[in-house]
C-alpha positions in Angstrom: -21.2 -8.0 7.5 -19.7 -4.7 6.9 -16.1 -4.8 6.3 -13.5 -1.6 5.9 -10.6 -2.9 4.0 -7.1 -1.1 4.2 -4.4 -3.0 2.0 -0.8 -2.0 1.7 0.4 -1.6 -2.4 4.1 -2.1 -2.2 5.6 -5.7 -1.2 1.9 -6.6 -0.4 0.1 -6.3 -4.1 3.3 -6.3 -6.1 6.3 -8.6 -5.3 8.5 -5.5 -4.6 8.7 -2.2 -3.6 7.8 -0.5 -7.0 9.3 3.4 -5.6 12.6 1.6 -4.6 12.7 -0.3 -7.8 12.1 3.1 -9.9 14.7 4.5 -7.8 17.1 1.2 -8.3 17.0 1.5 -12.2 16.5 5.3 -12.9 18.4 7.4 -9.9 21.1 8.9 -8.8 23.1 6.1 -6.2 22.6 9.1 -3.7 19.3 7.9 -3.1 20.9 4.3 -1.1 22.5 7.1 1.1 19.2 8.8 2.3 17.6 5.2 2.3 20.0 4.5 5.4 19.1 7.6 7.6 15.9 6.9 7.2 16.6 3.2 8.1 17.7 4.8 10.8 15.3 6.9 11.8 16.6 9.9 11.4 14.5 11.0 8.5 10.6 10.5 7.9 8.7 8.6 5.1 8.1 12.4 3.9 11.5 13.9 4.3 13.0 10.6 2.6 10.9 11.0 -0.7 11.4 14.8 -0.8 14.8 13.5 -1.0 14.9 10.9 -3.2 12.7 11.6 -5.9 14.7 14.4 -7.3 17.5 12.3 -8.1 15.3 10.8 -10.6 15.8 11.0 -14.5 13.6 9.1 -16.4 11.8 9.5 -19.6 8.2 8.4 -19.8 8.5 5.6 -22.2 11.2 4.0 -19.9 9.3 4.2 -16.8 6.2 3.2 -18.3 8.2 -0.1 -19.6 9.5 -0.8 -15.9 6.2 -0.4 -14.9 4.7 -3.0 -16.8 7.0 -5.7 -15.7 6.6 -4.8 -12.1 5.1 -8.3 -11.0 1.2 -8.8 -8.8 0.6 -10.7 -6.5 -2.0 -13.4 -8.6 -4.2 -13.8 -6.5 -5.1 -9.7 -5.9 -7.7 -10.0 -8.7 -9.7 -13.0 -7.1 -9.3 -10.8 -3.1 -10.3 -7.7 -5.0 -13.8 -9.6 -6.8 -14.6 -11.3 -3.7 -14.8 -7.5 -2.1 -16.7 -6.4 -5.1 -19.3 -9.4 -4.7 -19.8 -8.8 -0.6 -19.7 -5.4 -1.3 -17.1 -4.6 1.3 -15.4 -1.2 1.0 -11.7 -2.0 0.2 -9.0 0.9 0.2 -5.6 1.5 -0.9 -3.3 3.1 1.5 0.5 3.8 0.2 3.2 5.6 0.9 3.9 4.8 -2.5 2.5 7.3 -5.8 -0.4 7.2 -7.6 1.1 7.7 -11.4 2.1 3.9 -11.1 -0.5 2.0 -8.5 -3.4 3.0 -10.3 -1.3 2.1 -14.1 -0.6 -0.9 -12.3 -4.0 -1.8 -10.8 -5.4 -1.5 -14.0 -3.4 -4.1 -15.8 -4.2 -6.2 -12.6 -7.5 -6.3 -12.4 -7.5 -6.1 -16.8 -8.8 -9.5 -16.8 -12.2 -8.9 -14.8 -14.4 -6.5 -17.3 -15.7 -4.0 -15.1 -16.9 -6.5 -12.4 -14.5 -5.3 -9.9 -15.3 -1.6 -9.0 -12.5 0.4 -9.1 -10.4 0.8 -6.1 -10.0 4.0 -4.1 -6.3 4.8 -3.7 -4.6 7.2 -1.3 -1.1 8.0 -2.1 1.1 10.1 -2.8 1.4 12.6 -5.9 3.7 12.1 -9.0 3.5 13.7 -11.9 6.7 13.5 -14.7 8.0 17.1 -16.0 10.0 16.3 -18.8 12.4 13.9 -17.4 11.6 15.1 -13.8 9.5 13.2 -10.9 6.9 16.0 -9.1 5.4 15.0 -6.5 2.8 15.9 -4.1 1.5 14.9 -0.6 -2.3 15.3 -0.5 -3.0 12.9 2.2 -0.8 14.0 4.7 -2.4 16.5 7.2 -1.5 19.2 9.1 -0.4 18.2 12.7 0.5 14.3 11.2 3.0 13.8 13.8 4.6 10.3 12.3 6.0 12.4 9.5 4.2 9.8 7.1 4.2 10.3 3.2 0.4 9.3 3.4 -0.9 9.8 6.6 -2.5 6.0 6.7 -3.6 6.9 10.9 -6.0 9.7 9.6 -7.3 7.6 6.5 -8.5 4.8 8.9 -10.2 6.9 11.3 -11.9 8.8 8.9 -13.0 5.7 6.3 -13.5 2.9 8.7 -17.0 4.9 10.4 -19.5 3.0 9.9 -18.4 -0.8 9.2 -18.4 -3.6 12.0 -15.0 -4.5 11.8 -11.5 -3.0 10.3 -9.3 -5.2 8.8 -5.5 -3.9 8.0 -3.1 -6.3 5.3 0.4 -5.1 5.3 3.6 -5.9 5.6 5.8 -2.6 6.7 6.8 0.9 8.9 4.0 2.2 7.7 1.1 -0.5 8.4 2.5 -0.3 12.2 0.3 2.8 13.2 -2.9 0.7 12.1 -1.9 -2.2 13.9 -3.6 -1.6 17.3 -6.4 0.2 15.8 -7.7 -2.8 13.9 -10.4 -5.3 14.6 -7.9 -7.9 11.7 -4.4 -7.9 10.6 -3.2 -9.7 8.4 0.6 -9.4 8.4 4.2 -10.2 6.8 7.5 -9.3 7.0 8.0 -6.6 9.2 4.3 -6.1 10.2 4.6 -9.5 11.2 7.4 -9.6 13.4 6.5 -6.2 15.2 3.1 -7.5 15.8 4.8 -10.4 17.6 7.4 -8.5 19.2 4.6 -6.4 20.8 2.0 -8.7 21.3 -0.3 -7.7 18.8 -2.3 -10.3 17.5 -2.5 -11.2 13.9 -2.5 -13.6 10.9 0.3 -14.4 9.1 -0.7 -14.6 5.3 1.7 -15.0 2.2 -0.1 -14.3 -0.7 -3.6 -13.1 -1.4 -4.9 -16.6 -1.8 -4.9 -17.1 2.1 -6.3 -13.7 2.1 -9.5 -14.9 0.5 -9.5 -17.7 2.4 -9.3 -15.9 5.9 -12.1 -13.5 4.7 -14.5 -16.1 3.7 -13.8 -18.1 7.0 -14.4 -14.2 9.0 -17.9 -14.2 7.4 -18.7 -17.6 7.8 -17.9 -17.5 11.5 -20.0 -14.3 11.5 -23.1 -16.1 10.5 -22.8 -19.3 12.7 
């Protein structure tokens, strides 16, 4: 069976939200200000990280050190081998930054000596000038109209062609776009409410444990 994987990073890989974290320990308290409008809706995913960011002052050995206690999910490892093994495409889709998902994947996925091919990630752009965040947007379109940070609508419709079913594990705002578009979801938090709110169906999961599990069941049904 030919599975298209898109997983959430932040609060569905790591136990938190790693940008808010960053942000937390290393920003100016501005950044709860902007946080709220954008609770509110009044500023987009985008517009709230072109925002934010800036406030930041960090030097590299200090973010690096946060970094590396930012906790995993365990069980990401053992979901990301059984992918590997059934050769099912998996994709990372964040509105999070690449400087500390792929630093964090790494450590991760440490443990499995190559076995587990790496993981294409689409995220945003940071890059540290001096004590400075840059960042960058390279996955968000022309004409995205959800004012995402990565467009995740435009990655799904372009990387899901070919495979018999689309499964989407999230757990936020940003997950919601996918939600109807998916053949799977596998849900928590606010994914999980809003898909019963609206009466989109999908399976609650906690960690990536029931994630395997769920997987393995999909492809055993598949062969009965």
């Amino acid at each position: 069976m030919r599975l298209a994987i898109f997983c959430d990073f932040d609060d569905t890989i790591t136990r938190t939200n790693v940008t808010d974290t960053v942000l937390e320990r290393f920003a100016d308290p501005l950044w709860r200000e902007i946080q709220e409008d954008w609770l509110a809706g009044k500023l987009s995913a985008r517009e709230v990280l072109l925002k934010q960011m800036p406030l930041i002052t960090v030097r590299r050995a200090d973010l690096d050190a946060l970094i590396d206690s930012i906790e995993v999910d365990p069980f990401f490892g053992d979901f990301a081998k059984l992918c590997t093994e059934e050769n099912y495409s998996l994709y990372i889709l964040s509105d999070g930054f690449d400087f500390w998902i792929k630093k964090i994947l790494r450590r991760a996925l440490s443990a499995y000596n190559g076995s587990v091919k790496k993981i294409p990630v689409f995220a945003c752009g940071l890059k540290l000038e001096g004590e400075k965040a840059s960042i960058s947007f390279p996955y968000f379109p022309q004409g995205c109209a959800h004012g995402c940070a990565t467009c995740k609508p435009s990655l799904f419709g372009r990387l899901k062609a070919g495979a018999e079913k689309s499964i989407v594990i999230g757990d936020g705002l940003s997950d919601l776009l996918l939600a109807r578009s998916a053949d799977l979801i596998l849900a928590k938090n606010g994914l999980r409410e809003y898909c019963e709110k609206q009466g989109v169906a999908s399976q609650p999961f906690s960690d990536f444990l029931d994630v395997v599990q769920i997987i393995k069941r999909l492809k055993e049904h598949h062969h009965d």
